[in-house]
N, C-alpha and C positions, 0 to 999 in steps of 0.2 A: 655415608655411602651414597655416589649418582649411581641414579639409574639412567643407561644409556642402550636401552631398548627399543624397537619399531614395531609399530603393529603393521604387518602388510594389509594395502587393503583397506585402511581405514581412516583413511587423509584428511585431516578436518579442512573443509574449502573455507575460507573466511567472506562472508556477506558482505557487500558493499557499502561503505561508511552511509549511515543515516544522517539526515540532517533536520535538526527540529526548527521546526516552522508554522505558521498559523497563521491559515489561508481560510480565508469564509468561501465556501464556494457550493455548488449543485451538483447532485449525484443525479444524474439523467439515467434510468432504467427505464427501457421501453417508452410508454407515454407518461410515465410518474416520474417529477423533478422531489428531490430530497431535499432540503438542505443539510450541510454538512461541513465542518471545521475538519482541512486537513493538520495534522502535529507533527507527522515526521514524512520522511520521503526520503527513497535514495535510487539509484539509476536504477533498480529491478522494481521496488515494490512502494508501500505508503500505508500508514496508520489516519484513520477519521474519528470522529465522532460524529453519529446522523440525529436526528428528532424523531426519525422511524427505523426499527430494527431491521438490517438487510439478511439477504440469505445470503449463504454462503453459492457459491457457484454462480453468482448473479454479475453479468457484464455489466458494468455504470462506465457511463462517460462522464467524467470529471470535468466540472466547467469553472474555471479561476477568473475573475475579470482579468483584462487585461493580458491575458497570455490564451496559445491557443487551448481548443478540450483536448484530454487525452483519453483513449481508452484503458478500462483497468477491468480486473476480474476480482470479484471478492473470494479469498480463500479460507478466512476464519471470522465469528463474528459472537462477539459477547455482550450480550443487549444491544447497548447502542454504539458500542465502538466495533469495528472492525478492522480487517487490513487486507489487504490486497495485493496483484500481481500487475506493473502496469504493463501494457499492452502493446504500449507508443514509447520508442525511446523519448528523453525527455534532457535536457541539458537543464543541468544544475549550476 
């Protein structure tokens, strides 16, 4: 038997292809520079791991050699990884 039912209402959006990568780079928060390995990234948001645990709601500027910073927000963080919203479109 298909099932060929709709939920109204209920659309699942599909998240922008991530792409895994590993970028050494500094999480600039205010006057505290982190260091920090970005692993994934895609045109909204990005996955790190820091040497110091971030808060969540915390604005970092992302600093990659060689490419410019970007702004990002952190919105979830588990010890030392977390992930983020970024701020600054960014061409992949």
């Amino acid at each position: 038997m298909k099932f060929e039912g709709h939920f109204e209402g209920r659309e699942i959006t599909r998240r922008p292809s991530r792409i895994d990568v590993f970028y050494d780079a500094l999480a600039k928060i205010g006057d505290t520079e982190i260091a920090v390995q970005i692993f994934n990234i895609s045109a909204r948001g990005f996955r790190l791991r820091s040497y110091a645990p971030l808060e969540e709601g915390a604005e970092v500027l992302l600093v990659v050699p060689k490419l410019p910073p970007v702004r990002g927000e952190i919105r979830w963080a588990n010890g030392c990884e977390a992930g983020g919203v970024l701020l600054d479109p960014v061409a992949l």
